[in-house]
C-alpha positions as CSV (number, residue, x, y, z in Angstrom):
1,X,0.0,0.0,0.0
2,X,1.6,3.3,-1.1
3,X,2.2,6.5,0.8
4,X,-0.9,8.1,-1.2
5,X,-3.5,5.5,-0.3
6,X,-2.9,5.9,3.5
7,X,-3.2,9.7,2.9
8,X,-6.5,9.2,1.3
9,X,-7.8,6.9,4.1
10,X,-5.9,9.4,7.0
11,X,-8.6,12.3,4.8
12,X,-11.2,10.1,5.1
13,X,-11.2,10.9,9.0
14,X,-12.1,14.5,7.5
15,X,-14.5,14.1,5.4
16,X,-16.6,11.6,7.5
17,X,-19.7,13.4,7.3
18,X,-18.2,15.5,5.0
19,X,-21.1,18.1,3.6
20,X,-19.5,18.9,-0.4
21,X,-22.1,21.4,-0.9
22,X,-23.2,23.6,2.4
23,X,-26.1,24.5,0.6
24,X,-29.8,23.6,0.3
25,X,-29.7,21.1,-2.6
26,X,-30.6,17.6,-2.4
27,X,-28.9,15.4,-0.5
28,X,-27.6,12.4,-0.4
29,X,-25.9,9.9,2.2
30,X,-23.1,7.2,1.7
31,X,-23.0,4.8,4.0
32,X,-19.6,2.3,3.4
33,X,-17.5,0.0,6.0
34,X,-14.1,2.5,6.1
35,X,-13.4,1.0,10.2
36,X,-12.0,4.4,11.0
37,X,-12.3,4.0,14.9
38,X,-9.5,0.3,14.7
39,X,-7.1,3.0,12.3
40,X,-7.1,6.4,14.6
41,X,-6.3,7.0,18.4
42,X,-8.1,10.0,18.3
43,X,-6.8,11.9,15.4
44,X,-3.2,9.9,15.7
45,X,-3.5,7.3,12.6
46,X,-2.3,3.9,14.5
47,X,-1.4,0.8,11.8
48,X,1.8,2.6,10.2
49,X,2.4,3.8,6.6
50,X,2.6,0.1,5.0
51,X,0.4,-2.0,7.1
52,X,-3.5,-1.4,6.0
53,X,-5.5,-4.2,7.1
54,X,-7.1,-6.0,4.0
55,X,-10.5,-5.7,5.9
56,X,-10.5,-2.0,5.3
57,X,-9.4,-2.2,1.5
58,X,-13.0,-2.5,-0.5
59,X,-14.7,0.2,1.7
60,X,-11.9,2.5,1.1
61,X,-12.5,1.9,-2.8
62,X,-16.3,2.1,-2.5
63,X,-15.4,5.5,-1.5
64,X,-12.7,6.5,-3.9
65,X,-15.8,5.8,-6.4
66,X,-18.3,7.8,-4.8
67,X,-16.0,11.1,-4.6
68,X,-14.8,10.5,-7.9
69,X,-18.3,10.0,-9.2
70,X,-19.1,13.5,-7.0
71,X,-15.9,15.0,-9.2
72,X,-17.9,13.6,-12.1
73,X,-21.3,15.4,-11.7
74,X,-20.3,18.4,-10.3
75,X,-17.9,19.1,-13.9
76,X,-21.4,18.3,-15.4
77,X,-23.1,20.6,-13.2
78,X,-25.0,18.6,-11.2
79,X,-24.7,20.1,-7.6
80,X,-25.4,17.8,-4.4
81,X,-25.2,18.0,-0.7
82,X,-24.0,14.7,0.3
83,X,-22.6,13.0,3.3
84,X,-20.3,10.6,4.1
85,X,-20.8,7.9,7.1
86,X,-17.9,5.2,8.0
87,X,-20.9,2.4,9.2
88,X,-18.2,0.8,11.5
89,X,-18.1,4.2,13.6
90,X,-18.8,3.3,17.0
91,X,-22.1,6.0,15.9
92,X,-24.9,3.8,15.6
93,X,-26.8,4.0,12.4
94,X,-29.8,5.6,14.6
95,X,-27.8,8.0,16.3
96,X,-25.9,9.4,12.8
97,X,-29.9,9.2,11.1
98,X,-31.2,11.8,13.8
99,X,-27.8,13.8,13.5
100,X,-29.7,18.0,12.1
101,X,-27.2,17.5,8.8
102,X,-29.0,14.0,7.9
103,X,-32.7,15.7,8.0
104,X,-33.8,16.5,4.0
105,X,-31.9,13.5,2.8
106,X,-33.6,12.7,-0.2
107,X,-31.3,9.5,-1.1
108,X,-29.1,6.5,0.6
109,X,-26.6,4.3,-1.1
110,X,-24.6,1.9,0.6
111,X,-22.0,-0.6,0.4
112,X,-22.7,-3.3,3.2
113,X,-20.5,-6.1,4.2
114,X,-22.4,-7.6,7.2
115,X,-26.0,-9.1,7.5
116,X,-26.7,-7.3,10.5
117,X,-25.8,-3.8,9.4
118,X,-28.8,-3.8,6.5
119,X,-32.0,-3.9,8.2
120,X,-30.8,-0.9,10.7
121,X,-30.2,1.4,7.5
122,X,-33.7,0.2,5.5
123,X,-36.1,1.0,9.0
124,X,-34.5,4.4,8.6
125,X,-35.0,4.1,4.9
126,X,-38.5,3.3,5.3
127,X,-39.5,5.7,8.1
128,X,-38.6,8.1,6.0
129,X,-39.8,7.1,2.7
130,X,-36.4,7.3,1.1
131,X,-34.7,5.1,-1.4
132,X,-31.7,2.9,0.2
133,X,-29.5,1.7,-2.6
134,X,-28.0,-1.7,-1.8
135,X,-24.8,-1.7,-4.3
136,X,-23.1,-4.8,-2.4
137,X,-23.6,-8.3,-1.1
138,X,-25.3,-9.5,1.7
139,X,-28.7,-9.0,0.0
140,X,-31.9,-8.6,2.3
141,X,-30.1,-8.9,5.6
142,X,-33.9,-10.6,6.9
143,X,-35.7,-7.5,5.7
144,X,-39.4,-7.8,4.4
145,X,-42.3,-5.6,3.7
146,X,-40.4,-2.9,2.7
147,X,-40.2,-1.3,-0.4
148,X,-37.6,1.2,-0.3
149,X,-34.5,-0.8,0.0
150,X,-34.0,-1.6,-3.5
151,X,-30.7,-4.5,-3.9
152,X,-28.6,-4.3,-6.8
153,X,-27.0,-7.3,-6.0
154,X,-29.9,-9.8,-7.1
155,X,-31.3,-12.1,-4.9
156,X,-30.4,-15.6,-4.5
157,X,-34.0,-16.7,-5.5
158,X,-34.0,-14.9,-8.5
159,X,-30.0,-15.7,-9.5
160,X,-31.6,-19.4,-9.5
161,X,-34.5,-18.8,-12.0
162,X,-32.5,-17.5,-14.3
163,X,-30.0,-20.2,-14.4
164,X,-32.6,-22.6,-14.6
165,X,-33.6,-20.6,-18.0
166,X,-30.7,-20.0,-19.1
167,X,-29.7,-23.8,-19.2
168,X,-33.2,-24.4,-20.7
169,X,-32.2,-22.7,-23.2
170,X,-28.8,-23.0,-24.0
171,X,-27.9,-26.7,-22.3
172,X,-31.5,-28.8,-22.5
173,X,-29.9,-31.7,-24.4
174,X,-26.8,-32.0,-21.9
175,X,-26.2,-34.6,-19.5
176,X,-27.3,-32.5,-16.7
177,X,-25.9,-33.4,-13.0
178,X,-27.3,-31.0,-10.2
179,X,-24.3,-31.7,-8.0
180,X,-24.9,-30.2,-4.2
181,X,-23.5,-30.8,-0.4
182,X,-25.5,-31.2,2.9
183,X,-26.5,-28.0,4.3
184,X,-29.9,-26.2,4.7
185,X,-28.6,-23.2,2.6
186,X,-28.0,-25.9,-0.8
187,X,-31.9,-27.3,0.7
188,X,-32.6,-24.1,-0.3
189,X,-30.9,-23.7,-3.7
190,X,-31.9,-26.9,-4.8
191,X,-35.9,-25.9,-3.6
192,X,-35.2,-22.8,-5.4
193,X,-34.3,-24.6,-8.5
194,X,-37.1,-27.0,-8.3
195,X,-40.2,-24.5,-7.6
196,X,-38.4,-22.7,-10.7
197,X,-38.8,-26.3,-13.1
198,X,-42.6,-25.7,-11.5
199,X,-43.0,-22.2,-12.5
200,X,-41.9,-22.9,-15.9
201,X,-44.3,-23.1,-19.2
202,X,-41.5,-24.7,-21.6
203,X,-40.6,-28.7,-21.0
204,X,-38.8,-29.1,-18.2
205,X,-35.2,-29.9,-17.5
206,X,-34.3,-33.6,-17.6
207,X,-31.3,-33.8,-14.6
208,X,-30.0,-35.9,-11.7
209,X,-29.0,-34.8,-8.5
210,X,-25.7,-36.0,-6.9
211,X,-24.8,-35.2,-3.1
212,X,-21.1,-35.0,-2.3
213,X,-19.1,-34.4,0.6
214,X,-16.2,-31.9,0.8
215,X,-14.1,-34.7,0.0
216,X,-15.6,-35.1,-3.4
217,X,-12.8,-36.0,-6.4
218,X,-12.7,-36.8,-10.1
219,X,-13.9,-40.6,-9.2
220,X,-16.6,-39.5,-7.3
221,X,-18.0,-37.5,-9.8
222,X,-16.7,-39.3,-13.0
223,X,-19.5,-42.1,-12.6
224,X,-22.0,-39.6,-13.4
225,X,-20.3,-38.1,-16.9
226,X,-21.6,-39.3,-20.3
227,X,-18.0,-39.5,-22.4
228,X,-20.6,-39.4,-25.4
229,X,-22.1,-35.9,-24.6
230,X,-21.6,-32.5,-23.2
231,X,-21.7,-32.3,-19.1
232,X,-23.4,-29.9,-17.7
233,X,-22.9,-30.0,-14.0
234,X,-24.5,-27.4,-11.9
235,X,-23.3,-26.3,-8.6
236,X,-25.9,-26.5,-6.0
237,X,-23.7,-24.4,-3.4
238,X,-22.5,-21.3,-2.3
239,X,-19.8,-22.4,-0.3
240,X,-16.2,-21.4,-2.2
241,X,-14.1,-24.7,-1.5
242,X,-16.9,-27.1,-2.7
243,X,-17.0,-25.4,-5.8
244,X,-13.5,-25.1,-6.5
245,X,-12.9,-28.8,-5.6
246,X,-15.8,-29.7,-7.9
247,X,-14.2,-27.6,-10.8
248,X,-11.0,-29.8,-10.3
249,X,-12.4,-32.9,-10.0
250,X,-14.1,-32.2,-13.4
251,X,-10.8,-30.8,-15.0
252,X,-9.3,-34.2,-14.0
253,X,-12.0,-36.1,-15.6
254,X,-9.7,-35.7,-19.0
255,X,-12.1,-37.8,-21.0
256,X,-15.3,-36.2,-20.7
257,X,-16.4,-32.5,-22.5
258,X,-17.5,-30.5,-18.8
259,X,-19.2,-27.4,-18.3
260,X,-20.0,-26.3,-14.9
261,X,-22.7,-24.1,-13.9
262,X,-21.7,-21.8,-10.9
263,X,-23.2,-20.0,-8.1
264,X,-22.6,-15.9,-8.1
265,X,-20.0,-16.5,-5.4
266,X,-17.6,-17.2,-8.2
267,X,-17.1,-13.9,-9.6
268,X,-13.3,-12.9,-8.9
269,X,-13.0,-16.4,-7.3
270,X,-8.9,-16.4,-8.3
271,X,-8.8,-20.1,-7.5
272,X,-11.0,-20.8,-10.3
273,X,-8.4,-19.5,-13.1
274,X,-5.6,-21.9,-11.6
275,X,-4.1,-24.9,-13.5
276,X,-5.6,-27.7,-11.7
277,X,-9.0,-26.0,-13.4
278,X,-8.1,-26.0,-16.8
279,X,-9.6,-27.0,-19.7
280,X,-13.4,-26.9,-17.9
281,X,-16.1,-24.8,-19.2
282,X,-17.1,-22.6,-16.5
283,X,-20.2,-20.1,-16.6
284,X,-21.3,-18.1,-13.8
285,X,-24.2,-15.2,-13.0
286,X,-23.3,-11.9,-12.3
287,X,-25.8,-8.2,-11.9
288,X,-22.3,-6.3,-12.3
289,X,-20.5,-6.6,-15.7
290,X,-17.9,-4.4,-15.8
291,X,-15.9,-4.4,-19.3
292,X,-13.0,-2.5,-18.5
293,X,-12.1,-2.0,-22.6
294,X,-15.1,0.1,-22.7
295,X,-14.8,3.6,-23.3
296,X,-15.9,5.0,-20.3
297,X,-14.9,2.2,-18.1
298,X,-11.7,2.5,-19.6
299,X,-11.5,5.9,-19.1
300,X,-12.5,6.0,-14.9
301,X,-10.3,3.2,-14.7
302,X,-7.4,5.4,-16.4
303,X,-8.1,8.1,-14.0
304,X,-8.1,5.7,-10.8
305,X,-4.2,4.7,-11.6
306,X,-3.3,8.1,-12.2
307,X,-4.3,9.0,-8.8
308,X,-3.9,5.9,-6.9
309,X,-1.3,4.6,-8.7
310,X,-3.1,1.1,-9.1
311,X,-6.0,-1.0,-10.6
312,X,-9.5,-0.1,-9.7
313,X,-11.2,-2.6,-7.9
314,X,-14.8,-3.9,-8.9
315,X,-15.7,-2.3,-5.4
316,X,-14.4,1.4,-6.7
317,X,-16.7,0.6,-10.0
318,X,-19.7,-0.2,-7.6
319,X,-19.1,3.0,-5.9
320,X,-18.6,5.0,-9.1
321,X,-22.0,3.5,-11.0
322,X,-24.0,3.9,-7.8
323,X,-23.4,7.6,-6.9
324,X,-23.0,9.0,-10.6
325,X,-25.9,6.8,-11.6
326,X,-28.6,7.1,-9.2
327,X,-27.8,10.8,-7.7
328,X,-27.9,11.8,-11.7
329,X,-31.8,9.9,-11.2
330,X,-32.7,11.8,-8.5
331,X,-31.5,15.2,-10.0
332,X,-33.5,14.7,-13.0
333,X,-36.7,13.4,-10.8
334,X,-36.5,14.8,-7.6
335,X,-40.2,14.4,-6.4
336,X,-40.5,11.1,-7.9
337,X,-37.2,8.8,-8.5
338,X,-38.8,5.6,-7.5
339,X,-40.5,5.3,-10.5
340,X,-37.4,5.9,-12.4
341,X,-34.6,3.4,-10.9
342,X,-34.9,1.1,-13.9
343,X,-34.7,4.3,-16.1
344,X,-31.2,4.0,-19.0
345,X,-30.9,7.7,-19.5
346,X,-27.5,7.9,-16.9
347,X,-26.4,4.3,-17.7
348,X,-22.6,4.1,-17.1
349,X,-21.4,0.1,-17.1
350,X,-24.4,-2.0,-16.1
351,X,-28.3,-2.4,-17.3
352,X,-30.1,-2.3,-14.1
353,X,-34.1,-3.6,-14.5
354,X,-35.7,-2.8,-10.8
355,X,-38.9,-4.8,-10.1
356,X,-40.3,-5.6,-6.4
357,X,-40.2,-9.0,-5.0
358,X,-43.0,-10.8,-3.8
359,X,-43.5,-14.0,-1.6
360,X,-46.5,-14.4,-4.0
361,X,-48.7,-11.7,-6.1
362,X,-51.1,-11.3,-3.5
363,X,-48.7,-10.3,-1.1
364,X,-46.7,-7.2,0.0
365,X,-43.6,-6.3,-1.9
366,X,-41.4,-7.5,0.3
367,X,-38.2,-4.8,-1.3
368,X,-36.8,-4.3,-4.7
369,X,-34.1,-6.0,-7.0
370,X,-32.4,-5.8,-10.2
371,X,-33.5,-8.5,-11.9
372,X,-30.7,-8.0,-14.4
373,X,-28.3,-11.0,-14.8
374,X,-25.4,-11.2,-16.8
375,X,-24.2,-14.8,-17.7
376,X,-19.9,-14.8,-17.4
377,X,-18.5,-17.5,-19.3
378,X,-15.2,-18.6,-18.9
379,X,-12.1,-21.2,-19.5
380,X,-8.5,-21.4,-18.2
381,X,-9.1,-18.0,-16.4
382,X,-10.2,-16.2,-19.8
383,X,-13.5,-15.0,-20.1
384,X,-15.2,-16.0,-23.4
């Protein structure tokens, strides 16, 4: 970590609750894990110019993206007031939401890396009939019947569906193997998958289900492979180290053609693009696509190593996209930007398609998601 990156987090002690504009313009607050209060004692910065904790590393981009998003849409004239909040402060998310400064806010976007930390933000969200932006992973933290947290990161329920679609479509005639692990959260995938074989109208999928242990290997697995047709196995789990052992038990299984269906655990999984993985089709959902050749991906990407002196993150894109895109929203429809979040007019990377989720149509919406999925394809770390 470079002298300029721990000058940037040492500012960030500054601009927590930083007000950009002092003026009476709509607002907006950013909520992102920066763990300011384990880096200061009081305003002494504590871990040393080389040693930044890897913990603190994807809030810190979150926020790079945000101010350089806020650098962005004040050179096009689009004037904000928004705040800044470390959600690791020892403030509880209560205490900074009846703060004077936080009264008007008109929008919320956060980046959440614990469960627990969600529902606090969406009551506030909700009491207040303002839109909380969910730009990371976990999902719903337990939330229901509440219609202003809207998730960009796409449910689990819904990442399902559209794999079972997608391999309707594209894989009907492979030897399909739904491959899964005990474990009431692959009960859940595999329900998922089978209440979405229900719902749909075309033929169904023809597949067999295989349990395996942790322990699984190429023989455990190779008695299931047709050598005379294409495999598609899909994963039935989230958990990292079952996938990536299933991936190279199937890249051992030289005889047979594989493709493997993952969960959207494996984007940036790095153990996936190792050696002992080659030569198997792998194909994995995704709501963020970001195609760093494009021109204007290419070009905030360009301006994040001239200043940081590094590559931008996926997390600094996130943080980019959600405060350039949704704050340029709520600028153009002030008094109404929920009916607008699906809206392409500011599109800077990703498609984003925001419908509600309900348990069933009769009931209440229980929040909002991007039902947009991208399908990443890839082989020997190359994505196709």
């Amino acid at each position: 970590m470079n002298k300029l990156s721990i000058l940037c987090l040492v500012l960030l002690l500054q601009a927590f609750g930083l007000q950009l504009s002092a003026q009476n313009r709509l607002k907006v607050a950013v909520f992102a894990p920066i763990y300011l209060d384990s880096a200061f004692n009081g305003d002494d910065y504590k871990l040393g110019i080389n040693n930044l904790p890897k913990y603190m590393l994807a809030g810190q981009d979150f926020y790079n993206g945000v101010m350089m998003a806020v650098d962005s849409l004040q050179s096009d004239g689009k004037d904000l007031e928004v705040l800044f909040y470390d959600s690791k402060s020892k403030e509880s998310i209560y205490t900074i939401a009846h703060k004077p400064e936080f009264e008007g806010v008109n929008l919320i976007i956060a980046a959440f890396n614990n469960r627990a930390d969600v529902k606090p933000l969406a009551d506030i969200a909700q009491a207040r009939k303002i839109p909380l932006i969910s730009a990371t992973y976990p999902n719903d933290g337990g939330v229901t019947n509440n219609p202003y947290l809207v998730m960009i990161n796409t449910s689990l329920k819904t990442h399902v569906e559209q794999i079972y679609k997608y391999l309707q479509k594209n894989h009907a005639t492979s030897n399909l193997i739904y491959v899964k692990k005990k474990g009431p959260l692959e009960d859940l995938i595999q329900y998922y998958f089978q209440e979405a074989a229900k719902a749909t109208s075309s033929l169904q999928l023809k597949y067999k289900i295989v349990e395996l242990t942790d322990n699984l290997t190429a023989q455990t697995i190779s008695s299931s492979l047709d050598s005379n047709k294409i495999n598609t196995i899909i994963c039935g789990s989230l958990n990292e180290p079952f996938g990536i052992k299933l991936v190279k038990a199937l890249a051992a299984s030289k005889s047979y053609d594989c493709t493997v269906m993952g969960m959207p655990t494996w984007d940036g999984l790095k153990d996936l693009d190792g050696t002992e993985c080659k030569g198997v089709n792998i194909i994995f959902t995704t709501p963020y696509n970001f195609v760093r050749t494009a021109p204007t991906a290419a070009k905030v990407a360009a301006a994040y190593k001239s200043q940081f002196y590094g590559r931008a993150s996926d997390m600094f894109f996130k943080g980019f996209e959600s405060m350039f895109h949704f704050s340029s929203l709520l600028i153009a429809h002030p008094e109404n930007i929920m009916e607008h979040l699906s809206d392409k007019d500011f599109k800077l990377f990703n498609d984003f398609i925001i419908e509600p989720f309900k348990v069933s149509s009769d009931q209440p919406v229980q929040y909002l998601e991007n039902k947009k999925l991208y399908f990443i394809k890839k082989i020997d770390g190359a994505y196709k």
